[in-house]
C-alpha positions in Angstrom: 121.6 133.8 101.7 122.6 131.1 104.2 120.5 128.7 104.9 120.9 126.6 108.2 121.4 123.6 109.0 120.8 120.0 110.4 118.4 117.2 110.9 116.9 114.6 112.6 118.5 112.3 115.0 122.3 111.5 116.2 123.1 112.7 119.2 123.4 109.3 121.4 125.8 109.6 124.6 128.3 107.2 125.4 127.4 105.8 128.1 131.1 105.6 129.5 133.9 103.8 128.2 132.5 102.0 125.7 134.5 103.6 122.3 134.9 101.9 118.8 138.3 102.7 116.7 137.7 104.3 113.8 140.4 105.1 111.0 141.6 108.5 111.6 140.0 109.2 114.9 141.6 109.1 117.6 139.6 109.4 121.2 139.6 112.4 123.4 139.4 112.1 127.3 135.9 111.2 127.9 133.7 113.6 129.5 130.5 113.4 130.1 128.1 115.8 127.7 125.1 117.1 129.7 124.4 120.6 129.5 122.4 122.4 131.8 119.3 123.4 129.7 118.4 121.4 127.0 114.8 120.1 126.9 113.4 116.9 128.7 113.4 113.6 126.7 109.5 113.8 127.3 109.6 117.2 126.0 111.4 116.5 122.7 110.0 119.3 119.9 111.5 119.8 116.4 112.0 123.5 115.0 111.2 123.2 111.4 113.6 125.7 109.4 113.1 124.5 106.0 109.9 122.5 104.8 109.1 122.0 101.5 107.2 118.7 101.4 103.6 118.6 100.3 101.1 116.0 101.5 101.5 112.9 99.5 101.9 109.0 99.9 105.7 108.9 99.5 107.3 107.1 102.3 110.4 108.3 103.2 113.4 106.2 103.0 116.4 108.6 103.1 117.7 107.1 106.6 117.1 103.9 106.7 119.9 102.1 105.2 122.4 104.1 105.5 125.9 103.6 106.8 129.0 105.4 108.0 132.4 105.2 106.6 135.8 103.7 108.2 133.4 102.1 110.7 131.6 99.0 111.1 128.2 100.0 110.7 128.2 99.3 107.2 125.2 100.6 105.1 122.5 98.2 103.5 121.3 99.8 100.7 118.6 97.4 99.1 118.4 96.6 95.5 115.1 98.4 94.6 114.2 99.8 91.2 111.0 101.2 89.6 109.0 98.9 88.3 110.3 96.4 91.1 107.5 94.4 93.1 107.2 93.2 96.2 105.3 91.4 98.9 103.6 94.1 100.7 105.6 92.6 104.1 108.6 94.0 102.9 107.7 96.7 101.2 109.2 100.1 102.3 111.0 97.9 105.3 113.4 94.9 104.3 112.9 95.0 100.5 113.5 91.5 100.4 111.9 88.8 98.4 111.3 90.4 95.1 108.9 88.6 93.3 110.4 87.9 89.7 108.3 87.3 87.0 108.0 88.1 83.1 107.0 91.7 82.6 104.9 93.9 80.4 106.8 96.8 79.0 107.6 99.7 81.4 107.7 103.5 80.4 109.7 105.7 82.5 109.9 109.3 82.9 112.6 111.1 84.7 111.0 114.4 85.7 113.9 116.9 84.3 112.2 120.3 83.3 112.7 118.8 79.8 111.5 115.3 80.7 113.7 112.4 80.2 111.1 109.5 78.7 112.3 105.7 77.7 110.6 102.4 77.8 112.3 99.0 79.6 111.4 96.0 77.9 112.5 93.5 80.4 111.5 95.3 83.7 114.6 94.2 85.4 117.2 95.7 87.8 119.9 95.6 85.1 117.9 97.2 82.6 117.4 99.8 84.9 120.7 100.5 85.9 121.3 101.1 82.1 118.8 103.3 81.6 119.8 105.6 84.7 123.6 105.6 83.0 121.3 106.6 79.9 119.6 109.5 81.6 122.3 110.9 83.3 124.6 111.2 80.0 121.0 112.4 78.2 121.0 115.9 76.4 118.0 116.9 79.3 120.1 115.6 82.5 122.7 117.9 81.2 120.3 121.3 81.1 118.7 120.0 84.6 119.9 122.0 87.6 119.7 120.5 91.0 117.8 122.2 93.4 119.9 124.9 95.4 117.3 125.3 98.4 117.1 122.5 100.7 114.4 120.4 101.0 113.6 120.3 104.6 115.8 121.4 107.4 115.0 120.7 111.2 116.6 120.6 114.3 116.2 119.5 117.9 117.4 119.9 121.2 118.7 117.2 123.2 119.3 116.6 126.7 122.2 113.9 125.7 123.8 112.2 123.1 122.2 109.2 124.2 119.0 110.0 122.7 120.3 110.3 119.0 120.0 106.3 118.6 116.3 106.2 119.4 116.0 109.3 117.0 116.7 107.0 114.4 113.8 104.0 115.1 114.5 103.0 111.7 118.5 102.4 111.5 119.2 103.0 115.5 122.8 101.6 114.5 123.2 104.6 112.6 122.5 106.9 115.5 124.7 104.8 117.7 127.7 105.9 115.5 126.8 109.3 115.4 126.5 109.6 119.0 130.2 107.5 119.3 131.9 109.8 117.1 130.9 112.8 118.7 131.7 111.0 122.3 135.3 110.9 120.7 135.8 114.2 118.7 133.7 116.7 121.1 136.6 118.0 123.3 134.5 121.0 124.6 134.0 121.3 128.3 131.7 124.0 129.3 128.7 122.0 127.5 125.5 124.2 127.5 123.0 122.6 124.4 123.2 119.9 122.6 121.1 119.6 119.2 120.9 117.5 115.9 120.2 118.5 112.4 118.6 116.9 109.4 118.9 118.3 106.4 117.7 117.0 103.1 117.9 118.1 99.7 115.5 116.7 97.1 116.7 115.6 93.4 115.0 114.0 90.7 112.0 112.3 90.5 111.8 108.5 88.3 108.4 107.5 87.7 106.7 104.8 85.7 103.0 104.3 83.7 101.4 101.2 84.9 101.1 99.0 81.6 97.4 98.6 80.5 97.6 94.8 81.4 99.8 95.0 84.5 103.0 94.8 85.6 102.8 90.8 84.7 102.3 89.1 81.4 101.1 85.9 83.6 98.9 86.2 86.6 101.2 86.2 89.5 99.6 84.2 92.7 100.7 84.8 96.1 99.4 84.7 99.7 100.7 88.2 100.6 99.6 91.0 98.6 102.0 92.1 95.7 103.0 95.9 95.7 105.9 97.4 92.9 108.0 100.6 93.0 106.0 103.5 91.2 108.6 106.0 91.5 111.7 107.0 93.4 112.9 110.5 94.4 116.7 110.9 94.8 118.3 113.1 96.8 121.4 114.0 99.7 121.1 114.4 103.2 123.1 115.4 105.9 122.8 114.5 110.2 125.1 116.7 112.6 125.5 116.9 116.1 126.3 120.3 117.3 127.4 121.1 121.2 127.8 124.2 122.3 128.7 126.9 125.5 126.1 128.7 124.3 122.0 127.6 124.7 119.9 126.2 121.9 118.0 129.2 121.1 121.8 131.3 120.7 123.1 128.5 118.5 120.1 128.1 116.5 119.9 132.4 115.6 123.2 131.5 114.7 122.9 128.8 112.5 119.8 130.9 110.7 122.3 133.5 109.7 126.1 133.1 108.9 126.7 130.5 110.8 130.6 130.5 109.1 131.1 134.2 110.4 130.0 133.1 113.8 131.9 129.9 114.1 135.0 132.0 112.6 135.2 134.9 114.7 135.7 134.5 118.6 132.8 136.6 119.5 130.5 134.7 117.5 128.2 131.8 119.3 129.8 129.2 116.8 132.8 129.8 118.1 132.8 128.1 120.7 130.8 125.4 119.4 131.5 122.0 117.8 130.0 119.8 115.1 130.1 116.5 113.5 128.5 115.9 110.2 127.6 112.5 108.8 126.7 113.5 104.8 125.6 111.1 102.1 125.4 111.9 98.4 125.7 108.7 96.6 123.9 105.3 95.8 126.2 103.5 98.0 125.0 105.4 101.1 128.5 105.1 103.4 127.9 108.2 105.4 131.4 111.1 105.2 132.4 112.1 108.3 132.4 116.1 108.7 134.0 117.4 111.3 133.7 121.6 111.0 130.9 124.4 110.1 132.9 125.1 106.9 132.4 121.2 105.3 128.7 121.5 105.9 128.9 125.2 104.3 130.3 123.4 101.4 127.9 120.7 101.6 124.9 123.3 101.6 125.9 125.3 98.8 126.9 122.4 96.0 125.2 118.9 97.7 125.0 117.6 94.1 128.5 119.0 93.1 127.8 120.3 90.2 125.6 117.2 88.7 128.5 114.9 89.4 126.5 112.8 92.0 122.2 112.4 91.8 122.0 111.3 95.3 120.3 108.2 96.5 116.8 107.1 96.9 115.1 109.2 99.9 111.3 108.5 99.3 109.6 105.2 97.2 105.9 105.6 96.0 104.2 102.1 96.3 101.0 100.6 94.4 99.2 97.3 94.7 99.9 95.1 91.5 96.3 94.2 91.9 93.5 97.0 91.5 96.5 99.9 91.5 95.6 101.1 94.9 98.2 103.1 96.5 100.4 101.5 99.5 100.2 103.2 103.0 103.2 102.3 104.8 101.2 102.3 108.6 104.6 101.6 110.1 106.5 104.5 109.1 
């Protein structure tokens, strides 16, 4: 069964001329991309396709540092790790200013159906690293199979690409590109909807046991309140921009069936439709740039490619180092 597509944000109109080269994209003649019955920007409404989230204290992190290849909005993935603490300040935001210190022991479990388990002595971001290469070349990474259905799937009409930067309040950068891309590839005149896609699919889950003295062997003082990295769920995502000659509600049926049969044949709403995909699947989080209905296909129906990649971190679970209280994040 298909399952359709695209998230949140990127659809952010040029204003005019304003165009950034890009290596292998070359401009079309600008035309302005305001259809005639897309929603108000007061009246902005997702249409939830796919949700399987459950009420927890994750915060989601899956678009905030990413970046786009070939152009110069380069990602800034930070340098996070379970086990990793923080001032609470930066926490879920900058990551910055990790607070180094000795460290009791640290268990891990990567949540395979045949759980990966293993203990860091040091509690560093080295040690880490190794025991992630560890994991993934481990008997039970091998007999884990990535989840085939995605993990939440929305999309949203838009009245203009110019509204797909302040879809992304987080990384509005990110948006920015989006929306310039599409400025330059969309070549379609007759311009009836615009909408964006989010689409995220949900990997493995890394998760520690606080030690039974704390994450410190020495008492750690600081001004700001301390918080560390309890777990981390990896996972893929993709953000496209569709236009279309058709209206939202047409090209959304659409993209809730076979949306590859309808962009292929010329009486199907696709058609006559185009789309631009920004897809990350890896740690460095540099964004590929899709450019047709058949690369998101692709994308939809192996976004792990076979176990080769295990995604990126999407959502952080945080807890206070002192009294083990879980961290809300009240700025999300």
């Amino acid at each position: 069964m298909r399952i359709p597509i695209l998230l949140t944000l990127l659809i952010l109109f040029l204003s005019s001329c304003e165009k950034e080269e890009a290596a292998g994209y070359t401009p079309h003649d600008s035309n302005p991309l305001n259809p005639i019955d897309t929603l108000p920007t007061n009246n902005l409404q997702w249409d939830l396709i796919v949700d399987n989230s459950t009420p927890n204290n994750d915060i989601f992190i899956g678009n905030q540092y990413l970046g786009v290849q070939g152009w110069s909005h380069l990602a800034t993935p930070p340098y996070i790790y379970v086990g990793a603490v923080f001032p609470s300040s930066s926490f879920a935001r900058s990551f910055d200013k990790e607070i180094a210190g000795k460290k009791n022991p640290i268990d891990l479990s990567f949540n395979f159906p045949n759980p990966y388990l293993t203990r860091m002595e040091k509690g560093n971001g080295s040690e880490y690293l190794q025991k992630m290469k560890e994991a993934i070349n481990s008997d039970e990474y091998t007999s884990y199979s990535s989840r085939k259905r995605p993990h939440i799937v929305r999309f949203i009409a838009l009245k203009n690409l110019s509204e797909v930067e302040n879809l992304f309040h987080k990384n509005p950068s990110f948006g920015k590109v989006l929306a310039k891309i599409g400025s330059q590839e969309f070549s379609l005149r007759k311009v009836k909807s615009i909408c964006l896609g989010e689409i995220i699919f949900k990997g493995f889950t890394v998760s520690m046991d606080t030690p039974l003295h704390g994450i410190f062997v020495d008492e750690y003082n600081s001004t700001d309140s301390l918080v560390y990295i309890k777990s981390l769920t990896y996972g893929v995502s993709a953000y496209c921009v569709i236009i279309s000659e058709y209206s939202y509600n047409d090209v959304l049926a659409a993209l809730k069936q076979s949306f590859i049969e309808s962009s292929s044949t010329p009486q199907g709403v696709l058609y006559n439709s185009q789309i631009i995909s920004l897809i990350t699947k890896d740690v460095n989080q540099e964004a590929e740039i899709k450019g047709t209905f058949q690369d998101l296909d692709i994308f939809l129906h192996n976004p792990f490619q076979h176990g080769e990649s295990y995604g990126y971190p999407i959502y952080c679970l945080g807890y206070y180092e002192k009294g083990n209280g879980i961290f809300v994040n009240n700025q999300q």
